[in-house]
C-alpha positions in Angstrom: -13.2 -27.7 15.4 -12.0 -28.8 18.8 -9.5 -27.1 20.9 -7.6 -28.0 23.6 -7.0 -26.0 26.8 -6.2 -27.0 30.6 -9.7 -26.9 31.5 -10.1 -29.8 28.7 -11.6 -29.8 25.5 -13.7 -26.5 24.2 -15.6 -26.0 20.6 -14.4 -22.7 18.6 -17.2 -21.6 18.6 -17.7 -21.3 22.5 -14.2 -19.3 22.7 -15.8 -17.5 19.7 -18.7 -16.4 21.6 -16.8 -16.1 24.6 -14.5 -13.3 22.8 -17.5 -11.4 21.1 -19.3 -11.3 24.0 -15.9 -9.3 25.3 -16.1 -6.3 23.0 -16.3 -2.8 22.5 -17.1 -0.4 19.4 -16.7 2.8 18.8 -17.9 5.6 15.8 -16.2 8.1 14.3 -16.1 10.5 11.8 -13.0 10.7 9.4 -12.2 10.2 5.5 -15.1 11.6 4.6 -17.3 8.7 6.3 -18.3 7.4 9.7 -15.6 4.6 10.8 -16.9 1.6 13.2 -13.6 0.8 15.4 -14.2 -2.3 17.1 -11.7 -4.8 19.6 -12.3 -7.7 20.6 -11.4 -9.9 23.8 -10.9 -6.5 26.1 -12.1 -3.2 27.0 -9.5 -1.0 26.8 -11.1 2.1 25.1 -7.7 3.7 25.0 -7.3 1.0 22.1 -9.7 2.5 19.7 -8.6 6.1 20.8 -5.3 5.3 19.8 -6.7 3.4 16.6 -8.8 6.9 16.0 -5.6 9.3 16.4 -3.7 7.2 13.4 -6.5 7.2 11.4 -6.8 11.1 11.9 -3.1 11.2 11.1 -3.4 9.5 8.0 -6.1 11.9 7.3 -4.4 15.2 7.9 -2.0 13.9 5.1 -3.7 11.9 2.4 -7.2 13.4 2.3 -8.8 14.8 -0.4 -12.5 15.4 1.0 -10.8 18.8 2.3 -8.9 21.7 1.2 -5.8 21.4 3.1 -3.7 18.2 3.4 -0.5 17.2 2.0 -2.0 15.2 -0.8 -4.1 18.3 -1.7 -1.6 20.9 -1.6 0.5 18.3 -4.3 -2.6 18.2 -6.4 -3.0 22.3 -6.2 0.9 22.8 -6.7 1.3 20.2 -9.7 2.7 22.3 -12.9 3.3 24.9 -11.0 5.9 24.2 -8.1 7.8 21.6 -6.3 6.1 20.5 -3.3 8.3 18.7 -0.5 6.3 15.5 1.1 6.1 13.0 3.8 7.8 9.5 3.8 4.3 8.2 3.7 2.9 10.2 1.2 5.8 9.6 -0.8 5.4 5.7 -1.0 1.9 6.4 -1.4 2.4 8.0 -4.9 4.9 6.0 -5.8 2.9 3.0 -5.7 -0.3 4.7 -7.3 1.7 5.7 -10.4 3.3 2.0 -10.7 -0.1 0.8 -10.3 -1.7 3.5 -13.0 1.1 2.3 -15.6 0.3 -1.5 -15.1 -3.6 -0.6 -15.8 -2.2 1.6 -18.8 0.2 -1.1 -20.0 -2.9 -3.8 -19.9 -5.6 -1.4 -21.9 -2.5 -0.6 -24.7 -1.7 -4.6 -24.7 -6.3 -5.1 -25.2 -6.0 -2.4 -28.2 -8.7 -0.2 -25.4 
C-alpha cells in the first residue's frame, strides 16, 4: 500500500516501522494476571498510568480473584440481602444474565 504525504509518496510499512519504533510498554499486575500496556507513536508514560488507574478501577469493582469488591460482596449477599451496586456493575449483570438465557434457550432448543 502506498500513501501519500507532503514529503511524497511513503510505503505503510515504513510509517509502520516508523510508529513501532516510537513506543513504550509497561507491566502490571491486576485481574489476577500480569497486563502488558503498550502506546504507540509517543512516550507519554502518563498514558499507560492513566490506562493502569482504570484498569485498577474496574478491578476494585468487578473482581473476583479477591475477597472484597462489589461483584463479590453481590455473590456473598445473594439469598440473603439486597445489595445496592454501581452503574457499571449494573449493566454488567444485566448483560451476563441476557447472555446466560440465550446459551439456556439454545441447549433447551438442541434437547442438551
Amino acid at each position: 500500500m502506498i500513501l501519500w504525504t507532503q514529503k511524497g509518496l511513503l510505503k505503510t510499512n515504513e510509517i509502520f516501522r516508523k510508529k513501532a519504533a516510537n513506543k513504550i510498554t509497561k507491566s502490571y499486575r491486576a485481574l489476577g494476571t500480569v497486563i502488558d500496556l503498550t502506546i504507540y507513536g509517543c512516550q507519554d508514560e502518563g498514558i499507560l498510568d492513566q490506562s493502569y488507574q482504570l484498569i485498577k478501577y474496574y478491578e476494585d469493582i468487578f473482581t473476583v480473584n479477591r475477597e472484597k469488591s462489589e461483584l463479590m460482596t453481590v455473590n456473598q449477599m445473594a439469598g440473603i440481602e439486597s445489595v445496592q451496586v454501581t452503574e457499571p456493575v449494573y449493566q454488567l449483570t444485566k448483560i451476563s444474565l441476557e447472555k446466560v438465557k440465550n446459551i439456556s434457550d439454545l441447549m433447551q432448543q438442541l434437547g442438551l
